[in-house]
N, C-alpha and C positions, 0 to 999 in steps of 0.2 A: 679348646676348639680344634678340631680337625676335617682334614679334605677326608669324604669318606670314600673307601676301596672299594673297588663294585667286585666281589664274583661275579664268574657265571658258573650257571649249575642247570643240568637236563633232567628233567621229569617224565621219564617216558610213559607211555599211556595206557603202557601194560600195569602198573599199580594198579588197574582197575580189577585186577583179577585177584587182587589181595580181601576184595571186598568179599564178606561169607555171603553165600551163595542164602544162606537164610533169612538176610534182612531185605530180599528183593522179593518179590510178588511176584509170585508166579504163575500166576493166570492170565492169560493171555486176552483182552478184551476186544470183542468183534470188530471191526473196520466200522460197524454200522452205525457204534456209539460215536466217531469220531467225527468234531466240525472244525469249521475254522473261524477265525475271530477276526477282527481287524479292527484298530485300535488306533484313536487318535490323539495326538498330544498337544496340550492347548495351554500358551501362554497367557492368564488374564490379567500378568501385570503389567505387560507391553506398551505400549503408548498406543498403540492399534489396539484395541480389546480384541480378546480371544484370538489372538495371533499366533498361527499354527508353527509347532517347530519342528524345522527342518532337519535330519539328522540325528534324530535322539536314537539314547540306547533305551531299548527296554525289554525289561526280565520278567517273563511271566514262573513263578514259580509254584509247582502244583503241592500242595500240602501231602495229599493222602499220599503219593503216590513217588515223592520226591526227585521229579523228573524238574528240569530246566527248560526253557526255551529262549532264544537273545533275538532281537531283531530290531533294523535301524527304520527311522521313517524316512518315507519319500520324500519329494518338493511340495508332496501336500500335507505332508504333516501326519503322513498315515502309516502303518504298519501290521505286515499279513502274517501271521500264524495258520498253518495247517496243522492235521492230525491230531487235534488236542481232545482228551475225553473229558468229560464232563466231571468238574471236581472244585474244591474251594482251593482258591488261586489267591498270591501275593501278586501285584502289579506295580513296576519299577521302573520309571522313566529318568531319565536323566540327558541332558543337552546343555545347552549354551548359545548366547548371543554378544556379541561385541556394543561398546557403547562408549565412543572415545576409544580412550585407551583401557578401561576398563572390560575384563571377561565375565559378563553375568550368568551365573551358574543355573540353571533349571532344574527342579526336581519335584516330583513327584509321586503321591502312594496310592495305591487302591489294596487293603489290608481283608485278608478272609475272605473276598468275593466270591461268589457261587456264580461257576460259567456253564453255561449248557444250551442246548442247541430244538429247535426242532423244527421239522421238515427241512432239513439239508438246507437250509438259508444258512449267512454266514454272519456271524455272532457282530456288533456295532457298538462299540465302545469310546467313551471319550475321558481321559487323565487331564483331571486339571492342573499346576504343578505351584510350587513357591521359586523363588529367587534367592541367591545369596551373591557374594563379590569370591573371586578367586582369592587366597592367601598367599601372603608372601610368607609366611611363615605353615610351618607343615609339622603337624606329629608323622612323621615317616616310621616308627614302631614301637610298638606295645609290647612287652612281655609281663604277662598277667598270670599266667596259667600257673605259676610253678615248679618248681625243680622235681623231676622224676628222681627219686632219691628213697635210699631205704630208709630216710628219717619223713616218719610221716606228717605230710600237709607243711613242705618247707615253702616259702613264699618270702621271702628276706631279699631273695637275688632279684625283683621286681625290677624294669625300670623302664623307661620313655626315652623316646630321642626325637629331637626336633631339628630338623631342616629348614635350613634359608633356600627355598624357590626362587629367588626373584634374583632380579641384577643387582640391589642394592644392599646396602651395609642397614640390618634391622639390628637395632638395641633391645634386650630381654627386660631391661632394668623393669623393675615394678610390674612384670606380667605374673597374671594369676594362671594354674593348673588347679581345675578344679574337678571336680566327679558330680554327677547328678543322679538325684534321686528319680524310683521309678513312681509313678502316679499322676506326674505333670505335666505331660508334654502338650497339651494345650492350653498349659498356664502363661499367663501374659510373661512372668517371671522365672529365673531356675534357681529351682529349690539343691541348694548344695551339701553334700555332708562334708563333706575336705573341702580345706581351699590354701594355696602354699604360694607364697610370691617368691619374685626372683628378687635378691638384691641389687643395691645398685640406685645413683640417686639420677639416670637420665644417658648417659654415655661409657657406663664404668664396665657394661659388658654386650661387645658388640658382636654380632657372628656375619662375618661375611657371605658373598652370594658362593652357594655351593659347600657352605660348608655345615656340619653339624655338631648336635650337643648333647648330650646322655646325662639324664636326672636318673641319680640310683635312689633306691629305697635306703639301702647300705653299700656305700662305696667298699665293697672289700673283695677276695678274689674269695666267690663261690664255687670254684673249679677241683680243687682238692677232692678225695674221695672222705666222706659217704656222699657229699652233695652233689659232686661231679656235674656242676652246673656253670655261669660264666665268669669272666674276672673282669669287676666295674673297680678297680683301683685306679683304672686311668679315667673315671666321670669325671664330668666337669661340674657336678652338682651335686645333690645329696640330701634328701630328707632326714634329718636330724634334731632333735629333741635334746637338750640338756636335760639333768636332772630327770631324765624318766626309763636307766638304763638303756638307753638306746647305745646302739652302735656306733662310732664317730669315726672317720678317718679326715685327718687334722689338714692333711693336705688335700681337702675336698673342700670347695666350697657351700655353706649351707644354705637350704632355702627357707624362708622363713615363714611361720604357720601364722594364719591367719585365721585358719578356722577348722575343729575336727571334734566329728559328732560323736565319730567310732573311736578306741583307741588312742596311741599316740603319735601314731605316725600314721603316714599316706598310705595305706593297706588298698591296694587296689583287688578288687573283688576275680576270684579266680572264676567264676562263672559267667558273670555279667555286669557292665558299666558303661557309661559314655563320659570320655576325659575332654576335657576340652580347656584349650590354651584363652586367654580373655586379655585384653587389656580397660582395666576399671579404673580410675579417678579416686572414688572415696566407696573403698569395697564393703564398710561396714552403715553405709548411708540410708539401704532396704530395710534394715534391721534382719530380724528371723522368721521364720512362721510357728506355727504353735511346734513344733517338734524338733526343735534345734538345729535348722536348716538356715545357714544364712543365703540370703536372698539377692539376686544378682541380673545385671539386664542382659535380655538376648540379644540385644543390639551392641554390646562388648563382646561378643564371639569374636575370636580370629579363625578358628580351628576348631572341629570337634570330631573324635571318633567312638562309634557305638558297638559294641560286641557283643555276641551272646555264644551260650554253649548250642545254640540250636539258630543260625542267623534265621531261617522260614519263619518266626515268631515275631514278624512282622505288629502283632497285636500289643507285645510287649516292649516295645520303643520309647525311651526315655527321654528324646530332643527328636523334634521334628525335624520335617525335610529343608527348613532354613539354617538347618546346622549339620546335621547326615542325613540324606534320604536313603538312607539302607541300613544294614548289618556287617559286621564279617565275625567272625569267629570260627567256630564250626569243631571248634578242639576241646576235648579232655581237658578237666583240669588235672592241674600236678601232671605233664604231660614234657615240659623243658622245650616249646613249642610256641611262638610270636606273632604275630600277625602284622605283615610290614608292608609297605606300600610300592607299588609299581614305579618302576621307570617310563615314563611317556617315551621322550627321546632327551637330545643331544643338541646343544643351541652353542657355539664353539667351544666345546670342550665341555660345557659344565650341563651336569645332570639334572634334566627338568623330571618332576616327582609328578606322578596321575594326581589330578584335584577333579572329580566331578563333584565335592562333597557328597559324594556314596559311598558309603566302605563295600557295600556289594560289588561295584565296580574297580573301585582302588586299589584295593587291599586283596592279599594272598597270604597262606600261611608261610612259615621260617623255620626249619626243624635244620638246625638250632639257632637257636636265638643270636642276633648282627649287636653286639651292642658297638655303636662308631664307623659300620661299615653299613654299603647296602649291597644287598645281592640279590640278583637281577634271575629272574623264574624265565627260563626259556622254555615251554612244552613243545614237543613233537610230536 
């Protein structure tokens, strides 16, 4: 376990001019096509039905045209978009409401919608959203993508790191990391390929508030040339395998396999996946479904993060908006490139992690990969 180190590091906004000039559209579209939208976000799990939220963030993002737009709602629960052309549109809400001491998370999709306008009226939209609870526990980064390496499709240096958010001392013992398949996301159940628990029978491994924990694929230093990727010698975990040539490092502790549909080890998908941390009772009690998926409640989520090589593929979402209501990715695989989560702020001394359960909102990319540290994306 360790306190993790924050960089900082500047992103200036001239990167944008690294972008080839031929993947933008160059037709300029009349003023005349252009309307405005306005968009309402509506809570209908609230104790008030249809109780409008206040403050949400939301992402309209244009498919064909791969333009953005962000915009927060009012006191009425609304929010104005100008200039927009007519196109099939992702729509992404995200907010929050207090309850106790509890932070209830809002979120919401409207996937491939077709927006468009006529006679200069302004376009009426209403987002319905789900709820989840804030985590005290956090995947704070992913490395999936790969070692950019002259040995091709190297994927060994993989690993995950999990953040303690909260004030209090969380115990790992018995939590599940699992991956989910794609086809289910309005399955009452999640259909898993991997599933890998932490050892430990209740108090044996505890991570204090502020600090974090890196599960490797292979605890070993990927840093050396050809791979020239990172060194997980110092994890504090390790997906290991006896008896199926896997890789071991003896002073790593292992995690123990519970379930794997692929392979022999936790091979996290360089293009696309949703990881998600769980805590389950009796993980083999669903059984499977017909294709060697063992089965799992979505009401054991603690955590979950969704990625793709294309996040706008909204249509392709593998856990609903009660577990990510977004995407992030957006990288190359075999790229040596992370996707790691935001700093919100600062609560005396120790570093609070972004949780909207949106990786659209959350999460930013990492060129290169923090495994034990976070560092913190300041753009100008």
């Amino acid at each position: 376990m360790k306190k993790p180190l924050i960089l900082i590091s500047s992103i200036a906004l001239c990167v944008l001019l690294l972008i080839p000039s031929s993947c933008k559209l160059s037709v300029e579209q009349p003023s005349s096509m252009r309307f405005s939208a306005e968009l309402t976000v509506i809570d209908t799990t609230a104790d008030n039905s249809d109780s409008l939220v206040v403050s949400a963030n939301i992402i309209l993002q244009s498919i064909t045209y791969g333009d953005e737009f962000n915009a927060t709602t009012n006191e009425a629960g609304k929010a104005l978009f100008h200039n927009l052309l007519p196109d099939s549109y992702n729509i992404l809400a995200s907010g929050n409401r207090v309850e106790g001491t509890d932070i209830i998370l809002i979120n919401g999709q409207v996937q491939d919608t077709s927006l468009f306008i006529e006679n200069n009226d302004t376009l009426k939209l209403k987002v319905l959203t789900q709820v989840s609870k804030s985590s005290a526990l956090l995947l704070s980064e992913i490395y999936y993508t790969g070692a950019k390496t002259l040995i091709p499709q190297y994927f060994h240096d993989q690993f995950t790191e999990i953040y303690n958010n909260s004030n209090q001392v969380v115990y790992l013992d018995s939590l599940l990391i699992v991956d989910v398949e794609f086809g289910y996301v309005n399955d009452s159940l999640l259909h898993c390929a991997h599933a890998y628990m932490f050892p430990g029978t209740g108090m044996d491994y505890p991570i204090q508030p502020g600090e974090l924990i890196v599960i490797a694929q292979d605890a070993i230093d990927h840093s050396p040339y050809p791979i020239n990727s990172v060194n997980l010698l110092d994890s504090d975990f390790e997906y290991y395998l006896a008896d199926e040539g896997d890789v071991d490092n003896p002073y790593v502790t292992d995690m123990i396999q519970i379930h794997s549909k692929y392979g022999h080890d936790f091979l996290y998908s360089v293009f696309n996946n949703a990881i998600l941390i769980m805590k389950v009772k009796e993980p083999y009690k669903l059984g499977y479904d017909g294709f060697n998926r063992i089965l799992l409640s979505k009401s054991d989520v603690i955590d979950g993060v969704e990625y793709r090589d294309n996040p706008a593929e909204m249509y392709m979402k593998r856990v609903d908006a009660s577990i990510d209501g977004g995407l992030t990715g957006g990288i190359p695989s075999y790229s040596s490139q992370s996707v790691e989560r935001y700093i919100d702020r600062f609560e005396d001394g120790r570093m609070i992690l972004m949780d909207n359960n949106n990786s659209s909102l959350d999460f930013h990319v990492n060129n290169p990969p923090t495994p034990g540290w976070i560092e913190e994306e300041v753009s100008q």
